[in-house]
N, C-alpha and C positions, 0 to 999 in steps of 0.2 A: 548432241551428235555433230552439229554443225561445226563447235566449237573443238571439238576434237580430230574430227577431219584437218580443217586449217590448220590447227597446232603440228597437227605430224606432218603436215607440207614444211614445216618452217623449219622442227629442228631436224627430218631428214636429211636438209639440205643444209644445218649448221654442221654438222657434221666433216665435212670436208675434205673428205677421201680425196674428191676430186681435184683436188684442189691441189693436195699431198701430191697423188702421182702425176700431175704434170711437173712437177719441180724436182731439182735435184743437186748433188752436187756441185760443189764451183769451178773444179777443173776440167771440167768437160759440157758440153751443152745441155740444158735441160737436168735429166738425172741422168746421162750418158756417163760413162766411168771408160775412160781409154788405159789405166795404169795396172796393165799387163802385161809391160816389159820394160826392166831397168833400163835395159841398153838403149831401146828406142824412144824411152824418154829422154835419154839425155842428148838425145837431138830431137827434141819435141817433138815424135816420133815419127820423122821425115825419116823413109824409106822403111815403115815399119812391115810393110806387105811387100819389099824386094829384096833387102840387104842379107846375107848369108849370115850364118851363126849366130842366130838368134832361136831358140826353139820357139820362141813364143808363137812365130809364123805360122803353128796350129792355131788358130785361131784369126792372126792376122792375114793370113793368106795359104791355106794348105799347101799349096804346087811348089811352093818355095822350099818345102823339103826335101823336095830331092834332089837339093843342095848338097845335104849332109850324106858324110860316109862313113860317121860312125854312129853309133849309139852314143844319143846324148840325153843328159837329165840333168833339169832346170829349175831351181827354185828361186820365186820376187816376191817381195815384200815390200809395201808404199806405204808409209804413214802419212795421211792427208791433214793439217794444222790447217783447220778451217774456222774464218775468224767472219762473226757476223753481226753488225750492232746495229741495233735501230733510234732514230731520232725523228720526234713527230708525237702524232695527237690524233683526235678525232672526235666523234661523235655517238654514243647511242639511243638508237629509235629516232634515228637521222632523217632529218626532212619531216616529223613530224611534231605535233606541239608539243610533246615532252622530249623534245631532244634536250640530250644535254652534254658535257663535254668527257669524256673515256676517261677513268680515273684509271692508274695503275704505273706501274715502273715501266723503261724501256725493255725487259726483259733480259737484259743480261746479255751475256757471251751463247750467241745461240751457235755456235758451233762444238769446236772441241779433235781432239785427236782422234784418227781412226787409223785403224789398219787395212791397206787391200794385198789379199794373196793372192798369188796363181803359182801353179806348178803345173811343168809340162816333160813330155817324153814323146821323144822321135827315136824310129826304130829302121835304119834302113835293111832289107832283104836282101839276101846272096841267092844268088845258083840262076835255076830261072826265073827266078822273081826278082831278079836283082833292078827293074826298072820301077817296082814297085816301091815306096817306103808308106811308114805305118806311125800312126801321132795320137798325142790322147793329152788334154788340159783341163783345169780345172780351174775358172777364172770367175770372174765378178765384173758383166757387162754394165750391169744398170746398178744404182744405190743410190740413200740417202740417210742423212740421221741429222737432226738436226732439234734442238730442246730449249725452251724459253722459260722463263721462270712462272707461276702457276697464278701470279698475279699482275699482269704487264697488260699496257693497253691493247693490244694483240691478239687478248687468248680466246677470244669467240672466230678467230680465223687462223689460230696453230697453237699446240705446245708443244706435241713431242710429234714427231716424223719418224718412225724407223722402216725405211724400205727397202730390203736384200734380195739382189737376184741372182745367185750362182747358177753359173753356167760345167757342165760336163761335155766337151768334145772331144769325138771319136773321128778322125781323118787318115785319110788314102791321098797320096800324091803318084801321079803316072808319070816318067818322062818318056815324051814319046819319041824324043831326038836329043842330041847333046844340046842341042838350045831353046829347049821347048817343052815345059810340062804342064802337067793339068792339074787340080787338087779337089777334092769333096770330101765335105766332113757332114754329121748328124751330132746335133745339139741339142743336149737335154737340160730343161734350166728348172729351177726350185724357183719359185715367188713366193716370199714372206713379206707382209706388212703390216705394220702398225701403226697406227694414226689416230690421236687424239689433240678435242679443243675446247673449253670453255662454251657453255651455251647460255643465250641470258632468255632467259624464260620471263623472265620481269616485262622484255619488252614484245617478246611475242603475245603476252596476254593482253597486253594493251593494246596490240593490232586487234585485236580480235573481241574484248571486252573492257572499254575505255573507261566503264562506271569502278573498273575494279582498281582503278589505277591513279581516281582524282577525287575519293571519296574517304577522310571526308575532305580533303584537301592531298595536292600531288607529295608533299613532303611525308604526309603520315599515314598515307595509303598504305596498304598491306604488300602491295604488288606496283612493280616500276622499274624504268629502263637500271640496271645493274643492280636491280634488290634481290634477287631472284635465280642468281645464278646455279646452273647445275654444270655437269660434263660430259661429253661423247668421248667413248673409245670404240675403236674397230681394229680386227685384229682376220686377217684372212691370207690362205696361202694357196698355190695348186703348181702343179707341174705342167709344161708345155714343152711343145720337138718344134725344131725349127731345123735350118740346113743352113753351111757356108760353102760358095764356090771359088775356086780362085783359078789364075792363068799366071804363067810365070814364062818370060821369052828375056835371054841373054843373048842375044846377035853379036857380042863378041865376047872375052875375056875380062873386057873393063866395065862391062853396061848392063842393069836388069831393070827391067820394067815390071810391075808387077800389076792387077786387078785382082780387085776381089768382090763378092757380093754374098752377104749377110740376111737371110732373110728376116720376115715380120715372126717374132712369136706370139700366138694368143692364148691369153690366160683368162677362165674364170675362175677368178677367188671368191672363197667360200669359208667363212668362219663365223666369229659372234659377233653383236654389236652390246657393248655395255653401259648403261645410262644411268648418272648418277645424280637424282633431281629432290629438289629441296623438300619437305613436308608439305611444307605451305602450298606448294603446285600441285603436288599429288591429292592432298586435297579439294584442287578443285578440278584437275583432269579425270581423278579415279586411275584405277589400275589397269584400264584395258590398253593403253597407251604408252610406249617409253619404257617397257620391262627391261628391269634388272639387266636383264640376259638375254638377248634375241639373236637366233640365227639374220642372216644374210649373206648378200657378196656383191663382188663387182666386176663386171668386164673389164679386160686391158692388152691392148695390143703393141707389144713392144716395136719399134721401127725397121726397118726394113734398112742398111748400111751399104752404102757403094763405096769403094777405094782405089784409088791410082795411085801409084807409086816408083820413083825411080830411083837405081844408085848409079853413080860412075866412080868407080877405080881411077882418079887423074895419075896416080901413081902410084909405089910402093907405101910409098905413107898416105897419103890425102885420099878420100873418098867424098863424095859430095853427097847429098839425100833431098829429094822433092817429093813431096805427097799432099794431094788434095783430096777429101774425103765428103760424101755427100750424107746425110742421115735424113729418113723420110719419115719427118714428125706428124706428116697430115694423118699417118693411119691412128693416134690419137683426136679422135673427132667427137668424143664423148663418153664420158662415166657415170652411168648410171648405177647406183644403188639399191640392190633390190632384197624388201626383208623377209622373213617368214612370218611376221605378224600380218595377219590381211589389214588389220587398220591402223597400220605404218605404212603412207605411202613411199611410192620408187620416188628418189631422189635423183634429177637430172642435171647435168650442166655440160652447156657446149666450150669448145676452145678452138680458136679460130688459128692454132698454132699451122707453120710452117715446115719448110726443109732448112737446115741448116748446115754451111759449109765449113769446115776446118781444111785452113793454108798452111802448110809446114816447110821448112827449109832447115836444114840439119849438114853437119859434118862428123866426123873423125878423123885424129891424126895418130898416127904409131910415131912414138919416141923412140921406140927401141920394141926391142922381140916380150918385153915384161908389160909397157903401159902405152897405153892408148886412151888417149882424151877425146869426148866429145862437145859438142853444143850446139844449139837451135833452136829457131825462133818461133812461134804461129802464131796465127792470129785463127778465133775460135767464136764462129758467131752463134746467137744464142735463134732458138726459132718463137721466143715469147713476148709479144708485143708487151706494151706497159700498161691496156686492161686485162691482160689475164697472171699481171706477174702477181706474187702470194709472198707472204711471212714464212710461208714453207721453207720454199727457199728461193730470193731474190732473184730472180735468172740476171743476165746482160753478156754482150759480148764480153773478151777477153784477149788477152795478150799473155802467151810464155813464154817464157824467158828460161831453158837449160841450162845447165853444164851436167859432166859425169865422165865418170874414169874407170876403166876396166883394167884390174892386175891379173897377168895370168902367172902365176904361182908355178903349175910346172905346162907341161906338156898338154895335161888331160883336165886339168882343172885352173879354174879362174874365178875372180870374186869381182861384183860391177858395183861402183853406186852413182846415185844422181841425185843433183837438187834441183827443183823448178820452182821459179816464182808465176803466178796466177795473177794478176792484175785484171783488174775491172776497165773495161776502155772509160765506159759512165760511170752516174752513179745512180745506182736501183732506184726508182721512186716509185711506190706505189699508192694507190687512189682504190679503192676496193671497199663495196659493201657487201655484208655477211647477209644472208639472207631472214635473220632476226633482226635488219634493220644497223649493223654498227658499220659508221663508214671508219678505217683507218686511213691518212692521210701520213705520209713521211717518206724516209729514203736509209737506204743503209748503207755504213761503211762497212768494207768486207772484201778478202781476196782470200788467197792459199799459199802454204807452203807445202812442198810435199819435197820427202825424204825416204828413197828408195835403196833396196841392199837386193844382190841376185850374185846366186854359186850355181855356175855350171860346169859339170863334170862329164866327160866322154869316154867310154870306154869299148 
């Protein structure tokens, strides 16, 4: 019993949900996803919560719609070219007298191409509701995917990552004067996740039973650090409401200022947990332990989002864009694991994550009545110190680099795209031991390409 107790504390916690969802994407902080609007990416999406004719502003800031005077419908599509390669080594059953050194490949290309959509529609009201306008989006706040090969030194600490969080907003914009309006929206988001790693069962039983591990000598022992391996997968999803507020003030013709504030969603997810463990362990744990198929879930409280924002009109052509944006990673404070086997224990781990600020400075110029160019710079800080960064996905600040051009085709319709490059300011290094004892030691090269297309039609 003793022995089975322990064992579920270890590979509970090789599991790594937790680990999963604090990491994310490389274009945005954490697993934060801002590519929800062609146009404002291609000024790194400086003025993305003031600038007018953007529908996206459902979401980035509601009150900005009642900008709009006509009926408008929006669709973006970002393919994110996210490249991630590790270099380094380690140890498992680390710090103890069978350590020995991590066999396995770098893993590969842990990135790959994705796609992010959003589509949106603003709907302004006539007669007496004509102060009112009405917004609806379908967007992807938070995400990650990210896949290493099934035998790389790494995989007791990631292989596959796949985390989706589509968002459905429903917003109201009020103006309550020609320079002054207010916006609220209700946010319903889907949480899907997937998360699997490698677990080395070799070196947990040698925490726990040394004779089994150095008899009749450590080479031809039955049981030992990387003999032993099996795999964890977890798979859980649930629905959460959240709300967005915004304020929107033009004090002249050439000037908007914009705020907005995003709240915290909370999710408990709820799905399987599936365990795939050698003969040989089963063996000697028995089967009341590590099933096949096990209920579970885990808490998760997405961030709470502040945003400032300005544009200025310098003139008929030139417009300027400033936006600093605050994301509140502390209400990530812990995920715990908890399963429906009662002797599977909850799986705990803290992250001493922060708040993190994104700087933006953007423009646009109009050539002419057909094309308008933009570009913009940010700088994008990460909130994950270098004990809690993971193979998940490498956090560190960043630098963007835009460009992007909008043809408007006639009157009522127009087609935008944008490129951005993602640079790493550092380079990731991570120092991390799995809770079976494997330290990884290394650093990865890795940034983004993303390549966005968006048709907006008015009518």
């Amino acid at each position: 019993m003793e022995f089975t107790k322990n064992a579920t504390r270890i590979t509970a916690l090789a599991l790594g949900i937790a680990g999963a969802l604090a990491c994310g994407h490389a274009q945005a902080s954490a697993f934060q996803l801002k590519e929800n609007s062609v146009k404002a990416q291609g000024r790194a999406m400086a003025g993305s919560a003031s600038a007018k004719g953007d529908a996206s502003v459902v979401v980035n800031n509601p009150a900005v719609m009642s900008t709009f005077t006509e009926k408008t419908v929006q669709a973006d599509v970002t393919a994110i070219d996210l490249s991630f390669q590790f270099s380094g080594g380690g140890s498992a059953a680390a710090g103890s007298p069978l350590q020995r050194p991590l066999v396995g490949g770098d893993g590969g290309e842990a990135g790959g191409v994705t796609p992010v959509p959003a589509m949106s529609f603003v709907l302004p009201l006539s007669d007496r509701f004509e102060y009112l306008t009405l917004g609806a989006m379908v967007s992807a706040p938070f995400g990650l995917k990210t896949d290493y090969d099934s035998d790389w030194v790494g995989r007791y600490h990631a292989l596959k990552s796949d985390v989706k969080l589509i968002d459905l907003t429903l917003a109201a914009s009020l103006e309550l004067s020609d320079s002054f309006s207010v916006g609220l929206g209700a946010v319903y988001e889907r949480a899907d996740v997937t998360l699997s790693n490698a677990v080395d069962f070799g070196s947990a039983i040698c925490r726990i039973n040394i004779a089994a591990c150095i008899t009749p000598n450590p080479v031809a022992a039955p049981y030992g650090p990387q003999k032993n391996d099996g795999t964890a997968q977890i798979h859980g999803t649930n629905n959460g409401l959240g709300w967005i507020f915004g304020l929107n003030w033009r004090p002249t013709d050439s000037l908007s200022f914009g705020y907005s504030h995003r709240s915290e969603i909370d999710h408990e997810l709820r799905g399987s947990a599936k365990f795939d463990v050698p003969a040989s362990v089963r063996a000697l744990i028995g089967n009341s332990v590590y099933l096949p198929t096990d209920g579970g879930g885990a808490d998760l409280t997405t961030p709470a989002i502040d945003t400032f924002s300005g544009t200025w009109q310098t003139n008929d052509k030139l417009s300027l864009m400033a936006e600093v944006s605050r994301t509140d990673w502390s209400s990530l404070k812990e995920i715990r694991i908890e399963f429906d086997n009662p002797l599977q224990a909850d799986a705990a781990e803290d992250y001493n994550w922060k708040e993190s600020w994104f700087y933006s400075l953007g423009g646009e110029y109009a050539f002419n009545d057909k094309f308008t160019f933009r570009a913009g710079v940010a700088r994008d800080d990460s909130p994950v110190s270098r004990p809690y960064r993971t193979p998940r996905m490498p956090d560190q600040d960043r630098m963007w680099y835009s460009l992007g051009l909008t043809w408007k085709a006639t009157d009522n319709f127009e087609l935008s795209g944008v490129y951005t490059k993602i640079d790493l300011v550092d380079t990731p290094e991570v120092d991390i031991l799995s809770s079976s004892g494997s330290r990884l030691v290394g650093e990865f090269d890795g940034g983004a390409d993303l390549y966005g297309i968006s048709a907006q039609y008015r009518f």
